[in-house]
N, C-alpha and C positions, 0 to 999 in steps of 0.2 A: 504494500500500500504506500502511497505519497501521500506525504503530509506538506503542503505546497501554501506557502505563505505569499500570495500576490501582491506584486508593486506594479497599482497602475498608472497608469501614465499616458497622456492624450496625445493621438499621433494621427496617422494618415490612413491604420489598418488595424485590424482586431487578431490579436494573436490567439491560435488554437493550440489548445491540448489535448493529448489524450493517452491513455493507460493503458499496457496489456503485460501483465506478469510486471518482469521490471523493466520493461522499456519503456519507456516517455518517451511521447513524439508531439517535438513543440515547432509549430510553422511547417509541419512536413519532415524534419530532420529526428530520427530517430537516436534514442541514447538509451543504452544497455548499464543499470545501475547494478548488474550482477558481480560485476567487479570490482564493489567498492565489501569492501569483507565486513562481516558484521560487528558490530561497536568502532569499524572505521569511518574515517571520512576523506573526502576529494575537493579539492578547489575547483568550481562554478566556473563556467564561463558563456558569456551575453550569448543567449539573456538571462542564465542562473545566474543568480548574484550571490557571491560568498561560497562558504563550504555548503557540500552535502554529506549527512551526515544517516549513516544504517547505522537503526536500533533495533535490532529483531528481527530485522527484512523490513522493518519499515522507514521509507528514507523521508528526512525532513529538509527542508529546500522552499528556498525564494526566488520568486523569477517574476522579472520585468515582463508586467503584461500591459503591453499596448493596445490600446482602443479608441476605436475610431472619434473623433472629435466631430464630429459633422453626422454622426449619426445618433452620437450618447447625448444624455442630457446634461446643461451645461455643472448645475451641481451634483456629486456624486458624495456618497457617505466618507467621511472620513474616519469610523471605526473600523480597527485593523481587523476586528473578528469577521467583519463582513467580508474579508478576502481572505478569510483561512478557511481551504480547500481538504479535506479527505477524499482521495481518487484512488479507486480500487481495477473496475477497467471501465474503458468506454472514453467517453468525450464529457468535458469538463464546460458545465454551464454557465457562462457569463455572467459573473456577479453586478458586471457595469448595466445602470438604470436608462434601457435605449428613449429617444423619441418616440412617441407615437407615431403609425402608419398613416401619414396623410394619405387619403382615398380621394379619387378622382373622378367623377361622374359624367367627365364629356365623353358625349351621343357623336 
């Protein structure tokens, strides 16, 4: 499991995650955390920021998530619980607060 503490940050695009076993794959580039031993840890790099660190097989990690600024709304939460993630597998749902879908009715 990933224990993934979000930094977000307003940009031009919304970064994806997602989990299967211990690979992480952020933006498309997959990363195998099987080789960080357990009670070890590894130095991060962009957009994981800092160490990662396995505790049991579960690794804890921060990573620079960008989102789209033109599509989020302009205030977002600044509680850091609202961007701490548990991701087991699958795709990680965007904690950022989108605009509403403007709908268009021209005939």
């Amino acid at each position: 499991m990933f224990n993934i503490q979000l930094s977000p940050v307003a940009g031009n695009s919304n970064t994806t995650i997602s989990a299967d076993g211990d690979v992480l794959t952020i933006n498309g580039t997959e990363i195998d955390f099987s080789v960080i031993p357990d009670g070890g840890s590894a130095e991060g790099s962009d957009p994981i920021i800092g160490e990662v660190k396995n505790v049991s097989g579960n690794y804890d990690l921060t990573i620079r998530f960008e989102y789209d600024s033109k599509t989020a709304e302009l205030n977002q939460s600044t509680d850091l619980a609202d961007y701490q993630v548990a991701l087991t597998s699958g795709e990680l749902t965007s904690p950022i607060v989108q605009k509403p879908v403007e709908v268009s009715n021209a005939e």
